[in-house]
N, C-alpha and C positions, 0 to 999 in steps of 0.2 A: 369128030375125033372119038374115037372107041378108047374105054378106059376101063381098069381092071381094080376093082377092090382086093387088094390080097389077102386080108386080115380080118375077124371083126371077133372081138372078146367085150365082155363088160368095161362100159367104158374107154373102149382103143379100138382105135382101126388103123390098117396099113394101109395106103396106096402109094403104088410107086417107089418103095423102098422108104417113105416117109410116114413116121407114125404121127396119130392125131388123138387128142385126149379129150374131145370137146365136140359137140353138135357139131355138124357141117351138112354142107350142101355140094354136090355135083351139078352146074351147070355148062349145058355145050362142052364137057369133057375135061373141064376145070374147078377142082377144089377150091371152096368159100368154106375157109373154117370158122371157127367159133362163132358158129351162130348160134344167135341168143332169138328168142319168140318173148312177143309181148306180157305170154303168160305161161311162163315156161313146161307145162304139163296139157298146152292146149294148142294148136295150130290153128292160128286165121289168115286168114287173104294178104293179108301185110307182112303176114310172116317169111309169105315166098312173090313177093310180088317181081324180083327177079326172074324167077321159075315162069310164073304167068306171064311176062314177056318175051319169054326166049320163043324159039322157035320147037319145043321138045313135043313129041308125040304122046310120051307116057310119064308120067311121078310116079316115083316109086318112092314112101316114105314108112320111112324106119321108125316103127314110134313105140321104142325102146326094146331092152330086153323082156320085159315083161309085158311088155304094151300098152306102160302106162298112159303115154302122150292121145288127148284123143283129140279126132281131127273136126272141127267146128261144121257143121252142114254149109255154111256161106264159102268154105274151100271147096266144097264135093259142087257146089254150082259155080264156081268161077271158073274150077276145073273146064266143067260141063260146058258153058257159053264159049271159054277161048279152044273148045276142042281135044283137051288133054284129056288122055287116060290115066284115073288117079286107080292106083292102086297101094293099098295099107298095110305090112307085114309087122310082126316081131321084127325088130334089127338085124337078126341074125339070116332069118328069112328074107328079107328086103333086102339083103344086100347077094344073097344069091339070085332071087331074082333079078338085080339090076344089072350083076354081069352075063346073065343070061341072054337080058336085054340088047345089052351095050354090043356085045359079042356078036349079035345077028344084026347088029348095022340101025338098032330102031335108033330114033332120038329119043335117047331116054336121059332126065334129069330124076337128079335125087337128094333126097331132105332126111338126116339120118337124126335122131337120138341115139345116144350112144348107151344112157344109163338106166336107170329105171325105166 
């Protein structure tokens, strides 16, 4: 299922005519909000171990406006072993990326920061 981000501002994102004020995850085409990470300014393998099961070809994760969130090296190899293409923007950027993605059919999952 192909799905469209319509929005994304400091802290808020639209999809679907539904605004969201808090992390969230896209998987298989379905909204998982308020997600919370173990260390909140940090992404590890527990953070998306949803993601790492699904079936998605590429991660696309949003790791903030500013790009504060950084992404732990034991993600970039979990990535690596289950075959996912991890790729890292600003939020603003990550999210034009992923409908880029979504759009041409990839299986694409995504892990957003909304804030810093």
């Amino acid at each position: 299922m192909t799905l469209q981000i319509n929005s994304y501002s400091f802290g808020r994102t639209e999809i679907n005519g539904k605004t969201y004020t808090s992390d969230l995850k896209i998987i298989n085409g379905q909204v998982v909000p308020n997600w919370w990470r173990k260390d909140g300014h940090h992404l590890y393998p527990e953070d998306i171990k949803d993601i790492l099961s699904s079936d998605c070809e590429v991660l696309v994760v949003g790791t903030g406006a500013y790009g504060v969130m950084k992404i732990d090296q034991a993600v970039k190899d979990a990535c690596a072993q289950k075959g996912i293409k991890l790729e890292a923007y600003k939020t603003e950027e990550a999210v034009k990326r992923f409908n880029k993605l979504s759009a041409s059919g990839v299986k694409v999952a995504g892990a957003f920061h909304l804030t810093c």
